[in-house]
PDB file of N, CA, C and O in Angstrom:
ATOM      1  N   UNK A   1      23.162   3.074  -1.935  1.00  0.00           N
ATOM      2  CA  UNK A   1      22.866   4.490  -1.818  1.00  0.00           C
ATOM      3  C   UNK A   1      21.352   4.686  -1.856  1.00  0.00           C
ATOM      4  O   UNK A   1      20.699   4.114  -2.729  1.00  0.00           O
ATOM      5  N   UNK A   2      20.788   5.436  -0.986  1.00  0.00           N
ATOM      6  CA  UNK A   2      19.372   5.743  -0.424  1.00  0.00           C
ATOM      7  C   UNK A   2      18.958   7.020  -1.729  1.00  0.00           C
ATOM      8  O   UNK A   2      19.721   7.985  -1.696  1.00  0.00           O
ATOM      9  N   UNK A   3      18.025   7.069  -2.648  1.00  0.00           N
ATOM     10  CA  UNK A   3      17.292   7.831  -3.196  1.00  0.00           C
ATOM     11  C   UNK A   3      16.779   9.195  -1.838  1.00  0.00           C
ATOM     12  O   UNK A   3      16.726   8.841  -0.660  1.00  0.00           O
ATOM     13  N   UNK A   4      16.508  10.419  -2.169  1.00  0.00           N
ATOM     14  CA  UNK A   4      16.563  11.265  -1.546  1.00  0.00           C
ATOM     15  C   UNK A   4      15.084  11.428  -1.305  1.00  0.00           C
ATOM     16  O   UNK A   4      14.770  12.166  -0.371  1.00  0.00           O
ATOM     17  N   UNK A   5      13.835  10.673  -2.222  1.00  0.00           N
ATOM     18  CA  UNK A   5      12.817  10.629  -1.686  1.00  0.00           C
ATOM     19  C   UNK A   5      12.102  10.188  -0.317  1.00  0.00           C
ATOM     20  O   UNK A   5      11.898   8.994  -0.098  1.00  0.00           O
ATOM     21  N   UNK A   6      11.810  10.966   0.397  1.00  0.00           N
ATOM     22  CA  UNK A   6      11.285  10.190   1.995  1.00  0.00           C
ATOM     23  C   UNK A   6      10.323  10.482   2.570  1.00  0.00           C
ATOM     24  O   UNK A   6      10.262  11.679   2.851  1.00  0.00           O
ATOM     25  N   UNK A   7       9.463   9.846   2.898  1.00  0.00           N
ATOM     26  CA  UNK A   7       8.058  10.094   3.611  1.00  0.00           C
ATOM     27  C   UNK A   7       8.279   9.305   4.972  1.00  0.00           C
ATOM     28  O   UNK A   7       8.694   8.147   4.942  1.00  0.00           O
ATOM     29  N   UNK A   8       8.002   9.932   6.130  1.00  0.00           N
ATOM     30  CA  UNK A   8       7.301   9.782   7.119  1.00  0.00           C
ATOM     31  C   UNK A   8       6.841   8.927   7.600  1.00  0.00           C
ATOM     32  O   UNK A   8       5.854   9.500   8.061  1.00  0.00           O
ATOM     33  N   UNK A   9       6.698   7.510   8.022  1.00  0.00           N
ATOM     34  CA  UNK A   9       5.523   6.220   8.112  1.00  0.00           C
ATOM     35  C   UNK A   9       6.339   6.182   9.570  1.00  0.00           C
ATOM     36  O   UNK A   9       7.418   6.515  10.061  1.00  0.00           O
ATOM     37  N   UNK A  10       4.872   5.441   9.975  1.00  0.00           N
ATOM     38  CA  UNK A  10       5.230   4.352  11.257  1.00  0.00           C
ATOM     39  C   UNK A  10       4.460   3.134  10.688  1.00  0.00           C
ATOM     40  O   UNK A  10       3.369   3.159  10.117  1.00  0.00           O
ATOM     41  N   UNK A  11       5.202   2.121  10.943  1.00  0.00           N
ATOM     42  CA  UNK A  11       4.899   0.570  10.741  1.00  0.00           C
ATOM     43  C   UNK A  11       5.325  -0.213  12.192  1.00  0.00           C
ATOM     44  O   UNK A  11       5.992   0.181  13.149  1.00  0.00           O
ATOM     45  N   UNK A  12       4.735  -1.312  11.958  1.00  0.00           N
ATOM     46  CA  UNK A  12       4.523  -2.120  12.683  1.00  0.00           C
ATOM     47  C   UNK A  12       5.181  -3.727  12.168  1.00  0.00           C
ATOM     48  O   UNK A  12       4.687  -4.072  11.094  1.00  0.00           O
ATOM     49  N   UNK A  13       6.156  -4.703  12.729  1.00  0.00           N
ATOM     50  CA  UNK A  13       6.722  -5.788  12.946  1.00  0.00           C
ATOM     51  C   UNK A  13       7.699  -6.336  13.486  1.00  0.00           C
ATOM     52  O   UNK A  13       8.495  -5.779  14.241  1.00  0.00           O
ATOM     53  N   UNK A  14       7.710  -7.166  13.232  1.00  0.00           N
ATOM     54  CA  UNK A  14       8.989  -8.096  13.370  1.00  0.00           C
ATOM     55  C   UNK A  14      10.272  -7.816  13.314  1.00  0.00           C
ATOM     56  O   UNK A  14      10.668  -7.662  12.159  1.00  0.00           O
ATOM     57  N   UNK A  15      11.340  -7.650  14.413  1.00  0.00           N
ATOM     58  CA  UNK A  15      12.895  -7.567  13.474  1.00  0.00           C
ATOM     59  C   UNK A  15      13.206  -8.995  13.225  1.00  0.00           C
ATOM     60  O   UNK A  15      12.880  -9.917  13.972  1.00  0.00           O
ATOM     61  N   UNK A  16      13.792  -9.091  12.233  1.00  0.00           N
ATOM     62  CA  UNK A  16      14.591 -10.149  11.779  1.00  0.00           C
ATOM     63  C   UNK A  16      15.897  -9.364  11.134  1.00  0.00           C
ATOM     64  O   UNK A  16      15.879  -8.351  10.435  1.00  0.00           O
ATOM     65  N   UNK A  17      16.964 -10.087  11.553  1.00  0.00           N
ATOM     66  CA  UNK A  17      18.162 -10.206  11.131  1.00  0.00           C
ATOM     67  C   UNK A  17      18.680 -10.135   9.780  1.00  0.00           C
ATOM     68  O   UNK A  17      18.000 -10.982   9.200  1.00  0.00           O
ATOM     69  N   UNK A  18      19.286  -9.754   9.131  1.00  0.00           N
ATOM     70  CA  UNK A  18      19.139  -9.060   7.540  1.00  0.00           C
ATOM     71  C   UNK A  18      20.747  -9.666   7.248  1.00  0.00           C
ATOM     72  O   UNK A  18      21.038 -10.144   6.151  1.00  0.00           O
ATOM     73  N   UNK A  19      21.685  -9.581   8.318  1.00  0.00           N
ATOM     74  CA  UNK A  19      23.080  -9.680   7.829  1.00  0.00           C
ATOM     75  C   UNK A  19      24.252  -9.937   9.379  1.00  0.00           C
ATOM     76  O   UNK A  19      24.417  -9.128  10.292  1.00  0.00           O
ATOM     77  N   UNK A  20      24.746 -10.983   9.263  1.00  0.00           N
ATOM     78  CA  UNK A  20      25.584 -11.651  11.095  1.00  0.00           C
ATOM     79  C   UNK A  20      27.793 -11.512  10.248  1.00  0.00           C
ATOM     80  O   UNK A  20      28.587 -11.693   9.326  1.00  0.00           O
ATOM     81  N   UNK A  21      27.589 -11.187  11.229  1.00  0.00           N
ATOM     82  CA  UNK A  21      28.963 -11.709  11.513  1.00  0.00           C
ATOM     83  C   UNK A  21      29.224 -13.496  11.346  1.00  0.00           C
ATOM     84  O   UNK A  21      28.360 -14.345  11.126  1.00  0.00           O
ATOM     85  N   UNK A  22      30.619 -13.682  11.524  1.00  0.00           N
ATOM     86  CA  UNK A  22      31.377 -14.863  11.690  1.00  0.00           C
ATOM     87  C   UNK A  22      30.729 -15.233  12.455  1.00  0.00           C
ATOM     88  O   UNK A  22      29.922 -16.122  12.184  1.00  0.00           O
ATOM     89  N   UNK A  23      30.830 -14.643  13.852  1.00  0.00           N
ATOM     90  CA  UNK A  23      30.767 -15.123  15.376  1.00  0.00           C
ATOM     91  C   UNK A  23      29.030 -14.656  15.594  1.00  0.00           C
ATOM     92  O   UNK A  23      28.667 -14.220  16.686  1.00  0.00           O
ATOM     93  N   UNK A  24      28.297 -14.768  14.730  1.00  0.00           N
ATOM     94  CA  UNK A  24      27.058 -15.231  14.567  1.00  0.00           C
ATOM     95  C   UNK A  24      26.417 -13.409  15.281  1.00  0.00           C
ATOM     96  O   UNK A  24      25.351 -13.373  15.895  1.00  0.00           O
ATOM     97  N   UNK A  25      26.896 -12.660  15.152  1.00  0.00           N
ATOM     98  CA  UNK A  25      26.580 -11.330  15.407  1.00  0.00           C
ATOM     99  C   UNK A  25      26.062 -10.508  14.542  1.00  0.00           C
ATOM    100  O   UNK A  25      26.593 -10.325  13.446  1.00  0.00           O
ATOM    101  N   UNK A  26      24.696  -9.760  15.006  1.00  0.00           N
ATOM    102  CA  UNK A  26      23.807  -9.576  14.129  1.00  0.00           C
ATOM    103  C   UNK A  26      24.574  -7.778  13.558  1.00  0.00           C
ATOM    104  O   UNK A  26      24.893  -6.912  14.373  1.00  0.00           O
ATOM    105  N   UNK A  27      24.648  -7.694  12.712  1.00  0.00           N
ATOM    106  CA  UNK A  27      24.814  -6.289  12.152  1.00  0.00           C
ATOM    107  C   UNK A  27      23.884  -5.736  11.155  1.00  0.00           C
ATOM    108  O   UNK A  27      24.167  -4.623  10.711  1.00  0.00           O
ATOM    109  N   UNK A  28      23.079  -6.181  10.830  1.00  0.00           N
ATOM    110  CA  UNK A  28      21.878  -5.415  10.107  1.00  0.00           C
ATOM    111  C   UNK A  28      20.605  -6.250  10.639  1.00  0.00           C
ATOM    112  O   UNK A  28      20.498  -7.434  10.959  1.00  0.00           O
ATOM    113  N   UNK A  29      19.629  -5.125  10.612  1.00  0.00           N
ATOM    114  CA  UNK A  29      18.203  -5.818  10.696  1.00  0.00           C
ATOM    115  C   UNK A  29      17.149  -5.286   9.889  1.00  0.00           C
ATOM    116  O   UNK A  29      17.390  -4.120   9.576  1.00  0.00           O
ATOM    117  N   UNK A  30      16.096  -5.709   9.453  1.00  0.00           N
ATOM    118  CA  UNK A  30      14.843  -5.486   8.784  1.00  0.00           C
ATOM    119  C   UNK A  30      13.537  -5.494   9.965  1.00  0.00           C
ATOM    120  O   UNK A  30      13.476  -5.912  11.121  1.00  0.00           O
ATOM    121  N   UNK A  31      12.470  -4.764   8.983  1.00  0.00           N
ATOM    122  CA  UNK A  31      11.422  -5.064  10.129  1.00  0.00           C
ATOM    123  C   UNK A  31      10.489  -5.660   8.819  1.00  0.00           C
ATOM    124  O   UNK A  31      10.412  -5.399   7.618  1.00  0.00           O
ATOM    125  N   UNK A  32       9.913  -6.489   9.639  1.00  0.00           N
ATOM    126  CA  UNK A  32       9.291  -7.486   8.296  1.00  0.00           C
ATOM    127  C   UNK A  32       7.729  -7.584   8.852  1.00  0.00           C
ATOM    128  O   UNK A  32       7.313  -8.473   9.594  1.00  0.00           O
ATOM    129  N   UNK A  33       6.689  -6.088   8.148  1.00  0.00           N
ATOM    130  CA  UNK A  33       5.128  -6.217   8.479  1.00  0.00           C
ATOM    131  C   UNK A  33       4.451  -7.618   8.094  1.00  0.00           C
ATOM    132  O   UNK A  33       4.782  -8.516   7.320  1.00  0.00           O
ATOM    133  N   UNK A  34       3.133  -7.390   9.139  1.00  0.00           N
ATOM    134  CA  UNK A  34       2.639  -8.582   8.585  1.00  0.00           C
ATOM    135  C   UNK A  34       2.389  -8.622   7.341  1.00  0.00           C
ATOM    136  O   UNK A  34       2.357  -9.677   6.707  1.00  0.00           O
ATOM    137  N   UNK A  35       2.147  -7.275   6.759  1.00  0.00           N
ATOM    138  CA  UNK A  35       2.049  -7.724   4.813  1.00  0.00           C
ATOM    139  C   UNK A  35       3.017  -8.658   4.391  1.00  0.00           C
ATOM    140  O   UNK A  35       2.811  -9.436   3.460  1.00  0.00           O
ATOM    141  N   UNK A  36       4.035  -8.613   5.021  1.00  0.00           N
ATOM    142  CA  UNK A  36       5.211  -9.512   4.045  1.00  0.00           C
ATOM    143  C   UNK A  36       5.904  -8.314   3.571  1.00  0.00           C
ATOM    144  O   UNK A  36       6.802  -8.397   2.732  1.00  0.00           O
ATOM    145  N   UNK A  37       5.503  -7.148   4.101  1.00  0.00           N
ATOM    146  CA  UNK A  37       6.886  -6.042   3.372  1.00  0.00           C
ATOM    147  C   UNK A  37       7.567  -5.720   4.591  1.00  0.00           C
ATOM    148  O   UNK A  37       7.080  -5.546   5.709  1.00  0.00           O
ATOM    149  N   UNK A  38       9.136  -5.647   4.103  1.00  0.00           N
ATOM    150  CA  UNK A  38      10.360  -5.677   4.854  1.00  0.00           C
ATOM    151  C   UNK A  38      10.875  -4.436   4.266  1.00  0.00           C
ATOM    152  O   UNK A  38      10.878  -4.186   3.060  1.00  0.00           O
ATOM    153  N   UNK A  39      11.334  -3.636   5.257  1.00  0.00           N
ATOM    154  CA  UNK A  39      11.769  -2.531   5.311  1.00  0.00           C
ATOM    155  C   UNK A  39      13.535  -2.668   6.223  1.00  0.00           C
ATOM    156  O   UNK A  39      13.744  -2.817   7.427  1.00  0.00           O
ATOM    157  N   UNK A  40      14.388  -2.564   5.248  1.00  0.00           N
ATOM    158  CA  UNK A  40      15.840  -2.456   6.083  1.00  0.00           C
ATOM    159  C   UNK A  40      15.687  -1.088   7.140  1.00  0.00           C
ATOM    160  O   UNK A  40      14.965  -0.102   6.990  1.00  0.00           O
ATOM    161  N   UNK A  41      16.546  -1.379   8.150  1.00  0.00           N
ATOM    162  CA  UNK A  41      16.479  -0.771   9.145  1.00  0.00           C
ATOM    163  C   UNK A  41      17.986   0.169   8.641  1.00  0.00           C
ATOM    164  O   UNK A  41      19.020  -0.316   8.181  1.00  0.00           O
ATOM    165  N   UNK A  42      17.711   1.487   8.884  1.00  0.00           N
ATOM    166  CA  UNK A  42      19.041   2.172   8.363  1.00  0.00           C
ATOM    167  C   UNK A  42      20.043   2.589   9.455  1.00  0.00           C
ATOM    168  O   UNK A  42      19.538   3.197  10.398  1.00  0.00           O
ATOM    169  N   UNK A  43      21.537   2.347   9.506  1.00  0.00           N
ATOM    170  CA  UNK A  43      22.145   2.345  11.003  1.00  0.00           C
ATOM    171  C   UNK A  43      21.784   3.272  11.176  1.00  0.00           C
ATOM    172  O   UNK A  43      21.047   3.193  12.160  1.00  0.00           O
ATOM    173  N   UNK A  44      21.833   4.482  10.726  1.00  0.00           N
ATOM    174  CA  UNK A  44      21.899   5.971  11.215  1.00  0.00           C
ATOM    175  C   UNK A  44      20.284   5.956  12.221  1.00  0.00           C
ATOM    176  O   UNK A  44      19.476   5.043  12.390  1.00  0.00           O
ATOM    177  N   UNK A  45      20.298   7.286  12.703  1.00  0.00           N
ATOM    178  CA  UNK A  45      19.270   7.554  13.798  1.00  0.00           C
ATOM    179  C   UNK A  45      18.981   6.574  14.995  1.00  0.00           C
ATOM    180  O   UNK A  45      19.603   6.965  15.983  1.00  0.00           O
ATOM    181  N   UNK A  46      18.234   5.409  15.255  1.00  0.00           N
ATOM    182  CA  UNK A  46      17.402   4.570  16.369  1.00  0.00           C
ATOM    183  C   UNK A  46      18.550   3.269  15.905  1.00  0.00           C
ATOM    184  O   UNK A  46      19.214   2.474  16.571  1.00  0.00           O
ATOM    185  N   UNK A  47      18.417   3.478  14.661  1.00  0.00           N
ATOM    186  CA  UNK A  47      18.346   1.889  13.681  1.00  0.00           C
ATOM    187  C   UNK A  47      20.049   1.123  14.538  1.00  0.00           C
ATOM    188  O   UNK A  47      19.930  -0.102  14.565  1.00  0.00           O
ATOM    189  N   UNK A  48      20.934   1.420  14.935  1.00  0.00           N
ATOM    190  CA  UNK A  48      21.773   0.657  15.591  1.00  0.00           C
ATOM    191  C   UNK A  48      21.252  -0.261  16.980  1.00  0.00           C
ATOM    192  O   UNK A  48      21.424  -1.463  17.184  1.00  0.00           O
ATOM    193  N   UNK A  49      20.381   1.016  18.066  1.00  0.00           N
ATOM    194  CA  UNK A  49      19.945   0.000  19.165  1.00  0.00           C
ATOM    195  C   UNK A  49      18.643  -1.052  18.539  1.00  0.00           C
ATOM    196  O   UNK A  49      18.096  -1.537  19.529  1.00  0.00           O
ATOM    197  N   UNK A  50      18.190  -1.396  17.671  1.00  0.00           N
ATOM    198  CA  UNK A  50      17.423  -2.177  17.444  1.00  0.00           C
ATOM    199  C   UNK A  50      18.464  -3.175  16.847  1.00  0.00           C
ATOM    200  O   UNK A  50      17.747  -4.012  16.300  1.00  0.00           O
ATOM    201  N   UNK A  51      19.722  -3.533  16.658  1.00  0.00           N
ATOM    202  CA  UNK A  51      20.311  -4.547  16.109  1.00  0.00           C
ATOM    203  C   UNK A  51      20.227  -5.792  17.281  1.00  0.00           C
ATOM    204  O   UNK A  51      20.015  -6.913  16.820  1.00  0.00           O
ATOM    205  N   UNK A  52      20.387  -5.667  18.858  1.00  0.00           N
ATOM    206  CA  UNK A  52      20.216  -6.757  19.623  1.00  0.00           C
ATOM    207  C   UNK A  52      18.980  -6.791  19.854  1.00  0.00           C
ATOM    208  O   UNK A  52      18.724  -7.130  21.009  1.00  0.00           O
ATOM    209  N   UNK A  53      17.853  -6.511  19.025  1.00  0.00           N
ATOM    210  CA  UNK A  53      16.390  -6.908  19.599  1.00  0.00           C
ATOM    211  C   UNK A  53      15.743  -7.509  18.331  1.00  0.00           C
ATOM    212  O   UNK A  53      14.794  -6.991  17.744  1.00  0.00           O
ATOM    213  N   UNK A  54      16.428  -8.789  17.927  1.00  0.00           N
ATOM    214  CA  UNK A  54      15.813  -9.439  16.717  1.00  0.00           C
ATOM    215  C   UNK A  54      14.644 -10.073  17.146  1.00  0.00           C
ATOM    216  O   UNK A  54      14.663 -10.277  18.360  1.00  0.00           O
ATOM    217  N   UNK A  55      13.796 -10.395  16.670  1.00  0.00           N
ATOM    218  CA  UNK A  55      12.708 -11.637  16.887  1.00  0.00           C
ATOM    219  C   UNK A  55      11.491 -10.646  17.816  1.00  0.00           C
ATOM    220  O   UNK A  55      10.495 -11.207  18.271  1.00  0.00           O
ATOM    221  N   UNK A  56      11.636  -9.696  17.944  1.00  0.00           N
ATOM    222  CA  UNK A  56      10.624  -8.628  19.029  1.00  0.00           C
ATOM    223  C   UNK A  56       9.545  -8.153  18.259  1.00  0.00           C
ATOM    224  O   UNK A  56       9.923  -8.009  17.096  1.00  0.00           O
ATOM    225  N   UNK A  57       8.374  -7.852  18.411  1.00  0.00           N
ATOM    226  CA  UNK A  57       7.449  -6.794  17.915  1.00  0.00           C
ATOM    227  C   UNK A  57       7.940  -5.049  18.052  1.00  0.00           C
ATOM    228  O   UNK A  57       8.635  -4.549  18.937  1.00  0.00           O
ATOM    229  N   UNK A  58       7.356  -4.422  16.942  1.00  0.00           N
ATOM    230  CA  UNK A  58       8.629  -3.188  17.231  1.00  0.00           C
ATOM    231  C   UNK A  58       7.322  -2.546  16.081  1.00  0.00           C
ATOM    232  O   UNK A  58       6.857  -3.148  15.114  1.00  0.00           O
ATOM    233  N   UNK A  59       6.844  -0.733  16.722  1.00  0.00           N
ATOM    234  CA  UNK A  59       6.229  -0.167  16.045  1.00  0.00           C
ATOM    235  C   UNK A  59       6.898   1.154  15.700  1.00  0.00           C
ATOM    236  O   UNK A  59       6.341   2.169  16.120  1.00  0.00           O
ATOM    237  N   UNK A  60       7.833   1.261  15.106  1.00  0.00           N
ATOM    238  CA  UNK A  60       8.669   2.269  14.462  1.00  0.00           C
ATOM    239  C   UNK A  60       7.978   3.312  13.338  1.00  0.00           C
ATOM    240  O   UNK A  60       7.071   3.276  12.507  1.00  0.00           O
ATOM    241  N   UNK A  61       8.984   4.269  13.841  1.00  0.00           N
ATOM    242  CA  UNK A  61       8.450   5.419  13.411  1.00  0.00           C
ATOM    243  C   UNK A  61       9.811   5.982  12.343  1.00  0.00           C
ATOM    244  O   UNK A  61      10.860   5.384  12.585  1.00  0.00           O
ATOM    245  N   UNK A  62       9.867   6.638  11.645  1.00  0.00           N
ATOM    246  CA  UNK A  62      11.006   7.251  11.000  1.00  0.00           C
ATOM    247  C   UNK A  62      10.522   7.953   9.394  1.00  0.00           C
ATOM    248  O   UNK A  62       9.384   8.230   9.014  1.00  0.00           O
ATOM    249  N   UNK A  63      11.964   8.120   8.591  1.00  0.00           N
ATOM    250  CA  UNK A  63      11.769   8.364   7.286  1.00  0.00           C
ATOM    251  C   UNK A  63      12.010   7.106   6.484  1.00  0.00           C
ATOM    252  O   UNK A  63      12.854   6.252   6.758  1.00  0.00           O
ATOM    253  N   UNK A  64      11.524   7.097   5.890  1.00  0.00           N
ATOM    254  CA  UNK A  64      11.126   6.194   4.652  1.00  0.00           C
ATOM    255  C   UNK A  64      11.736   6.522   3.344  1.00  0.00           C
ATOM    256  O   UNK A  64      11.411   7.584   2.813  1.00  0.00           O
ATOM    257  N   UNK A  65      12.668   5.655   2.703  1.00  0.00           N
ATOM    258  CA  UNK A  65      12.953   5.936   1.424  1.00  0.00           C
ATOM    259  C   UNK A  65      12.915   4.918   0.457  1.00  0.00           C
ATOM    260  O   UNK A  65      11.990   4.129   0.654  1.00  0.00           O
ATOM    261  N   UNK A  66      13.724   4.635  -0.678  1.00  0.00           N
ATOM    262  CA  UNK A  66      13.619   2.944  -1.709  1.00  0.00           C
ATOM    263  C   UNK A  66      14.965   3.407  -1.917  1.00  0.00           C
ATOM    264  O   UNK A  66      15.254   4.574  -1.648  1.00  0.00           O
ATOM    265  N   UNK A  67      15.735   2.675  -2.329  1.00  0.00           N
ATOM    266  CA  UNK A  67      17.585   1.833  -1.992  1.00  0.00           C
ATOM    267  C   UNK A  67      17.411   2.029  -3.627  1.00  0.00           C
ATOM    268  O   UNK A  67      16.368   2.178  -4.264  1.00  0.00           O
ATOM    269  N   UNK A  68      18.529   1.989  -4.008  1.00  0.00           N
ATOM    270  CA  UNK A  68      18.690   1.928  -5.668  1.00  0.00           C
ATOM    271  C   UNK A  68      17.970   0.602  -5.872  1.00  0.00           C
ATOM    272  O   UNK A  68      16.971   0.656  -6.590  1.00  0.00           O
ATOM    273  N   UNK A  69      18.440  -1.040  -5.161  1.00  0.00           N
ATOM    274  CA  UNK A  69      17.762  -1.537  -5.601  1.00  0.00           C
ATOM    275  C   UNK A  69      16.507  -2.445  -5.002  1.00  0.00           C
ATOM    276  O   UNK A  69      16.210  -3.623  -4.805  1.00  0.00           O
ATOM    277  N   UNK A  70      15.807  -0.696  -4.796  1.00  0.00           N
ATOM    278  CA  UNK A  70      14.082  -0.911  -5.111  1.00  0.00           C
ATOM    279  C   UNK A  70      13.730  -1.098  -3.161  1.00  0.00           C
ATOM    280  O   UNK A  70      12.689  -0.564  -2.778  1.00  0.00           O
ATOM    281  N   UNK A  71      14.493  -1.735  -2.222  1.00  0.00           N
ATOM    282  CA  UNK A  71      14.479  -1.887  -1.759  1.00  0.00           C
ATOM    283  C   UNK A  71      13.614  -0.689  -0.537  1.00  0.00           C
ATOM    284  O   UNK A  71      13.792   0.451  -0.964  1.00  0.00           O
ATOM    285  N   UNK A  72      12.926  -0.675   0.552  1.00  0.00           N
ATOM    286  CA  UNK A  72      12.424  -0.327   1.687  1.00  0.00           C
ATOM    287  C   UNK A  72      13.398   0.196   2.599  1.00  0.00           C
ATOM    288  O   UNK A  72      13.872  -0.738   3.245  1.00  0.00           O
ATOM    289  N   UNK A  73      13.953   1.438   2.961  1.00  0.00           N
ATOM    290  CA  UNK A  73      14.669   2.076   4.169  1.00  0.00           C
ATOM    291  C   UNK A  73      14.014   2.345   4.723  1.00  0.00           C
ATOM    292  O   UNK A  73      12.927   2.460   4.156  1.00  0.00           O
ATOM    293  N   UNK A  74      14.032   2.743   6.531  1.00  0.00           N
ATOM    294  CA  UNK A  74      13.835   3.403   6.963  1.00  0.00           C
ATOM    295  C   UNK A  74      14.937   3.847   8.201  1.00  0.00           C
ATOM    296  O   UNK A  74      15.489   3.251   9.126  1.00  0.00           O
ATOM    297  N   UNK A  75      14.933   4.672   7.886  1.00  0.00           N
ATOM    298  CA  UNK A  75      15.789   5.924   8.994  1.00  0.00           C
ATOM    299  C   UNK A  75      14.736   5.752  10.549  1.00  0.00           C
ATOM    300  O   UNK A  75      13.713   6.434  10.608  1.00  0.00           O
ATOM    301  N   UNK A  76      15.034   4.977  11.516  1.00  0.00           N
ATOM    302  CA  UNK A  76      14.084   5.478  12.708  1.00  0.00           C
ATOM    303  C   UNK A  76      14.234   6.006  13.594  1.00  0.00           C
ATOM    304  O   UNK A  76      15.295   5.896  14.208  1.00  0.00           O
ATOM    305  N   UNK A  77      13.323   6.720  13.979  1.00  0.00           N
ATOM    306  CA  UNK A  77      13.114   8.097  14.908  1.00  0.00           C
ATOM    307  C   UNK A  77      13.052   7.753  15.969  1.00  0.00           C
ATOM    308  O   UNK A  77      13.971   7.962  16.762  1.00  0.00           O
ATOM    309  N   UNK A  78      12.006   7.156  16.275  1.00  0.00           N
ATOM    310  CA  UNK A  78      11.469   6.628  17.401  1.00  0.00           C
ATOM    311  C   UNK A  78      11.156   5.188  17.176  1.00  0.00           C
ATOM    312  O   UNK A  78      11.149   4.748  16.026  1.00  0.00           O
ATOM    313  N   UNK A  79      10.822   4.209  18.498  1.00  0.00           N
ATOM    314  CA  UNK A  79      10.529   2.870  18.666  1.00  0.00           C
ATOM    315  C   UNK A  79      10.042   2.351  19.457  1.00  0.00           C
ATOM    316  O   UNK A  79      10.716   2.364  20.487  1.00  0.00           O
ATOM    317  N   UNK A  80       8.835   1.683  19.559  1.00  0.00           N
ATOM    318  CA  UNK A  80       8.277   0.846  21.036  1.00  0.00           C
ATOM    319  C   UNK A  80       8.235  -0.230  20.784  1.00  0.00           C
ATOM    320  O   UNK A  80       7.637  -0.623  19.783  1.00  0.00           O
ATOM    321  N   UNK A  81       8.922  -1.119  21.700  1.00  0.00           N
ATOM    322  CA  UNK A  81       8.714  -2.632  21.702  1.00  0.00           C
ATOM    323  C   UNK A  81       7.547  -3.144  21.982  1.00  0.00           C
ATOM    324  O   UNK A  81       7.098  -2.630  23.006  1.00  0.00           O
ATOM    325  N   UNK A  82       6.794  -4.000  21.483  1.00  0.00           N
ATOM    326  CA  UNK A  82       5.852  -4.315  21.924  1.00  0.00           C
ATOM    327  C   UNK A  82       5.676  -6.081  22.185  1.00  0.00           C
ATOM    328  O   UNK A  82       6.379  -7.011  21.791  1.00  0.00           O
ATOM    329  N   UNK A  83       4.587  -6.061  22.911  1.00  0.00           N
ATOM    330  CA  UNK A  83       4.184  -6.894  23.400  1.00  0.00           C
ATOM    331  C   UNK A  83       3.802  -8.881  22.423  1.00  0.00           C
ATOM    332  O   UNK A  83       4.304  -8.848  21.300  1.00  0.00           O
ATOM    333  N   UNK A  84       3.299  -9.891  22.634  1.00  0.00           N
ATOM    334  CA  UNK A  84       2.667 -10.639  21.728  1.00  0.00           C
ATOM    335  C   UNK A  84       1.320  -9.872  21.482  1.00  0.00           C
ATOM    336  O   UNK A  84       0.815  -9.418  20.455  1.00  0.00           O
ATOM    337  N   UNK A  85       0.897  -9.892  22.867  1.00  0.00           N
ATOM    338  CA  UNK A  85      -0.748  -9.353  22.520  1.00  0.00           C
ATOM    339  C   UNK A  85      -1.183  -8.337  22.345  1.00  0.00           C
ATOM    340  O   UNK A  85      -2.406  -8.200  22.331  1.00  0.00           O
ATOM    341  N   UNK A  86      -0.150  -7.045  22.109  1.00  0.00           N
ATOM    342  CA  UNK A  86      -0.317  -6.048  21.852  1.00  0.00           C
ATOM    343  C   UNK A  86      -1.210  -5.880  20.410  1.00  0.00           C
ATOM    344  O   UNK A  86      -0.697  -6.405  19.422  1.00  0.00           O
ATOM    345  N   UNK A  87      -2.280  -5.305  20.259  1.00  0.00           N
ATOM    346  CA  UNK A  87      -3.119  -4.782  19.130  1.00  0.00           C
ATOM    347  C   UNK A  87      -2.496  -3.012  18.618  1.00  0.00           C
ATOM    348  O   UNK A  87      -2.219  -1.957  19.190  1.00  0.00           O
ATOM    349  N   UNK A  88      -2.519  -3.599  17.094  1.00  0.00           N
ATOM    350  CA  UNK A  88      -2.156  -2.041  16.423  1.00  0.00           C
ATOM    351  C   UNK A  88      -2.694  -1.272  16.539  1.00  0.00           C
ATOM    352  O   UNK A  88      -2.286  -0.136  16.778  1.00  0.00           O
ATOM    353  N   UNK A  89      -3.939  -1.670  16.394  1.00  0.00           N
ATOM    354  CA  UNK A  89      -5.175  -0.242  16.256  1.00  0.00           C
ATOM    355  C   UNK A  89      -4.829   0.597  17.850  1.00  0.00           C
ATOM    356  O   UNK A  89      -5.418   1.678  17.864  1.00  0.00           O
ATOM    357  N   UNK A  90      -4.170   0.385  18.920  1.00  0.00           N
ATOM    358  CA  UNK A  90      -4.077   1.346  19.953  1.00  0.00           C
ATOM    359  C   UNK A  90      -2.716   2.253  19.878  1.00  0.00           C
ATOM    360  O   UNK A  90      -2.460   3.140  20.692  1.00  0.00           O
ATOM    361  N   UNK A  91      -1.746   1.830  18.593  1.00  0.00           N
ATOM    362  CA  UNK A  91      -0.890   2.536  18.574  1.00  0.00           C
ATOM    363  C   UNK A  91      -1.117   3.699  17.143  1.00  0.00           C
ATOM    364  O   UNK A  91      -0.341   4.577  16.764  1.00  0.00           O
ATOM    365  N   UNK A  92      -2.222   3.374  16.677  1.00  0.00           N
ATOM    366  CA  UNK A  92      -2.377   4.323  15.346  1.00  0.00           C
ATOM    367  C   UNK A  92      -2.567   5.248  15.359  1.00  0.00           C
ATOM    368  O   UNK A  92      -2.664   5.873  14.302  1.00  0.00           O
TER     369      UNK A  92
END
C-alpha cells in the first residue's frame, strides 16, 4: 500500500525487471537512476506499457510516493525512450 504523500519528479534510467512469471514474463519493472536509486514503476497510469521495454533508457515523468516499506513509487504520466547517447541536461 502506497502512502498518500506524492510529489511530482521526472527521472531518468534504466528499466530493469523487478518481478517475471514462470514462462520468464516480465510483470513488474523498476527504473534504476544512475544514483543507484530505483523507483518501482506503479501499474496504474504509463507504468503497464513500460513492462516490455526492460533494459531501455527511459526519462519518466509522474507522481512519486514511498511504499510502506520505504520503498520509491512512481505513478507515470508520461515517458520518452531514449537513446545510448542521449544527454540529460537536454531533457531538463
Amino acid at each position: 500500500m502506497e502512502r498518500k504523500e506524492r510529489s511530482e519528479r521526472t527521472i531518468r534510467g534504466i528499466l530493469i525487471p523487478v518481478d517475471r512469471r514462470k514462462n520468464d514474463d516480465v510483470i513488474e519493472v523498476a527504473i534504476e537512476t544512475i544514483d543507484g536509486e530505483i523507483y518501482l514503476v506503479s501499474q496504474t497510469g504509463k507504468g503497464d506499457k513500460l513492462k516490455g521495454l526492460t533494459h531501455h533508457n527511459v526519462l519518466a515523468t509522474g507522481a512519486v510516493s514511498v511504499n510502506k516499506y520505504g520503498d520509491f513509487v512512481i505513478k507515470v504520466k508520461k515517458y520518452t525512450l531514449l537513446g545510448p547517447d542521449d544527454e540529460f541536461e537536454q531533457f531538463v
